[in-house]
C-alpha positions as CSV (number, residue, x, y, z in Angstrom):
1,X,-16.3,46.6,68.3
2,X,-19.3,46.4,66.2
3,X,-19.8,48.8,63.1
4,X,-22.9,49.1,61.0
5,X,-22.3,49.1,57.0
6,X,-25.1,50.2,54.3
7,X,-23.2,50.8,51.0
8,X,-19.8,49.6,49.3
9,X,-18.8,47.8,52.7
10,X,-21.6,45.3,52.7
11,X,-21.4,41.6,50.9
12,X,-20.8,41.5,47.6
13,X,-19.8,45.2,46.7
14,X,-16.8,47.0,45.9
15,X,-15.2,47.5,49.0
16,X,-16.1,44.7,51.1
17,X,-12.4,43.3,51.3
18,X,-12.1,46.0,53.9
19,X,-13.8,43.7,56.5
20,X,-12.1,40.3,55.0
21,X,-11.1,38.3,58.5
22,X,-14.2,39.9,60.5
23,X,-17.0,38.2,61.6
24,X,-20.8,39.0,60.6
25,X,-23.2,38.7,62.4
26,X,-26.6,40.2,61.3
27,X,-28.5,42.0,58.7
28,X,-29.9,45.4,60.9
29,X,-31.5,48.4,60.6
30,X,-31.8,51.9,61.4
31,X,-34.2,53.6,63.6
32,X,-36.2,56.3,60.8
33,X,-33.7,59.0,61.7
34,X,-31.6,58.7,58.3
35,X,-31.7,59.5,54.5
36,X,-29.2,58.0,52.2
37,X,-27.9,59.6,49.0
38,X,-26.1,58.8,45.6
39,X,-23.1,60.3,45.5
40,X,-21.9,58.8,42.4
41,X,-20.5,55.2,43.3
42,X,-21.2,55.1,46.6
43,X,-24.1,56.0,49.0
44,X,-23.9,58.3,52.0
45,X,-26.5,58.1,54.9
46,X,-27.4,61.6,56.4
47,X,-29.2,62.4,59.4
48,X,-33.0,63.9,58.8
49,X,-34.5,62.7,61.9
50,X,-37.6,64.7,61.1
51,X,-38.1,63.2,57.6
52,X,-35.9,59.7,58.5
53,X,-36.0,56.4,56.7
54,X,-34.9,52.8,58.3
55,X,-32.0,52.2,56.3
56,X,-30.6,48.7,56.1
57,X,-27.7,47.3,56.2
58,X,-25.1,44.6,58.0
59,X,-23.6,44.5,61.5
60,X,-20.0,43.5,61.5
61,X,-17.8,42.7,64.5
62,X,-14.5,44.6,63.5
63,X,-10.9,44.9,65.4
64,X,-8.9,48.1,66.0
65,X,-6.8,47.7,62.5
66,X,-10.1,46.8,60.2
67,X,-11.3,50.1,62.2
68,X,-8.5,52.1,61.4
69,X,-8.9,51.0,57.6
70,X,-12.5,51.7,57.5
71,X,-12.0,55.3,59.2
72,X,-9.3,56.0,56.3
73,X,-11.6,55.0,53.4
74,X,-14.4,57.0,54.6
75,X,-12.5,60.0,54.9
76,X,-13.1,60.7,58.6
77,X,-10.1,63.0,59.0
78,X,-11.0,65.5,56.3
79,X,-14.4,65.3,57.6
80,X,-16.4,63.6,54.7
81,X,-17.8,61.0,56.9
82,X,-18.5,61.2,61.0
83,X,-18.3,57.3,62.8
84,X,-20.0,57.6,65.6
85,X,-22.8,55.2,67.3
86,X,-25.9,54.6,65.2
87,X,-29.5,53.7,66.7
88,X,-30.7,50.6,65.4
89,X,-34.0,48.3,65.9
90,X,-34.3,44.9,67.4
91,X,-31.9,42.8,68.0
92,X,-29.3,45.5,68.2
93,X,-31.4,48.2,70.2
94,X,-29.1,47.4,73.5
95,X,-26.0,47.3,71.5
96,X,-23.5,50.5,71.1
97,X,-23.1,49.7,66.9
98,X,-20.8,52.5,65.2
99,X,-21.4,53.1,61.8
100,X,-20.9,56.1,59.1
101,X,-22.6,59.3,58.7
102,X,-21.8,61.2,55.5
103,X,-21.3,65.4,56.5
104,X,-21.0,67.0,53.3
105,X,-24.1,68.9,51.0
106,X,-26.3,66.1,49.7
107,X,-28.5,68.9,47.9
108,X,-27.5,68.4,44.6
109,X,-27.6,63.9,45.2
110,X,-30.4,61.5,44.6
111,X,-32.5,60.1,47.5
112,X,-31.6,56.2,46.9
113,X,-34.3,55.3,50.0
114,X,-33.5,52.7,52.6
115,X,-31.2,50.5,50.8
116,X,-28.3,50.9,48.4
C-alpha cells in the first residue's frame, strides 16, 4: 500500500526507521484541504478544507507489518491520529495514498505551514 508521511516519518527525522526495508518513491503533496500543527516534537496535519494548505511530504510503498507499526506509533487506537486516504496533486491524483490525520484540539498549537 502506499502511505503519505509529512513529519517524523520522512528522511532524515526521528522516526524514520519505521519505514527501513520500504521503498520510496516520490516527494508529494496535498490538495489545500490541510493545516499542520506543532505539537511539541512532532507535527500533526488537521483537516481545514475551507482555510487548507498543500502540505508536503513523501510517498512510501509500505507492507502490512510496516503498516501495523506505523498505525501503533500514531496512536490510531486511542484515536490521536485517523489513517485514512489523503487527496494528493499530480502524479498521485489517481492513486488511493493513506496517510495520517491528527484528531485531537490543535487550538492551543502553532501553525508550522506546509512543511515540517
Amino acid at each position: 500500500m502506499l502511505i503519505f508521511v509529512y513529519g517524523t516519518l520522512k528522511r532524515g527525522h526521528s522516526n524514520h526507521g519505521y519505514l527501513r526495508g520500504q521503498t520510496f518513491i516520490d516527494l508529494a503533496i496535498t490538495e489545500p484541504r490541510y493545516r499542520l500543527y506543532d505539537l511539541g516534537g512532532y507535527p500533526g496535519m488537521v483537516l481545514e478544507a475551507s482555510h487548507g494548505s498543500n502540505i508536503q511530504g513523501e510517498v512510501w510503498e509500505i507492507d502490512a507489518a510496516c503498516l501495523k507499526q506505523l498505525d501503533e506509533l500514531e496512536g490510531t487506537e486511542i484515536g490521536e491520529y485517523v489513517r485514512e486516504l489523503i487527496p494528493l496533486l499530480p502524479p498521485f491524483q489517481d492513486q488511493r495514498v493513506q496517510g495520517y490525520r491528527y484528531l485531537m484540539d490543535v487550538s492551543a498549537a502553532s501553525d508550522l505551514g506546509a512543511c515540517w
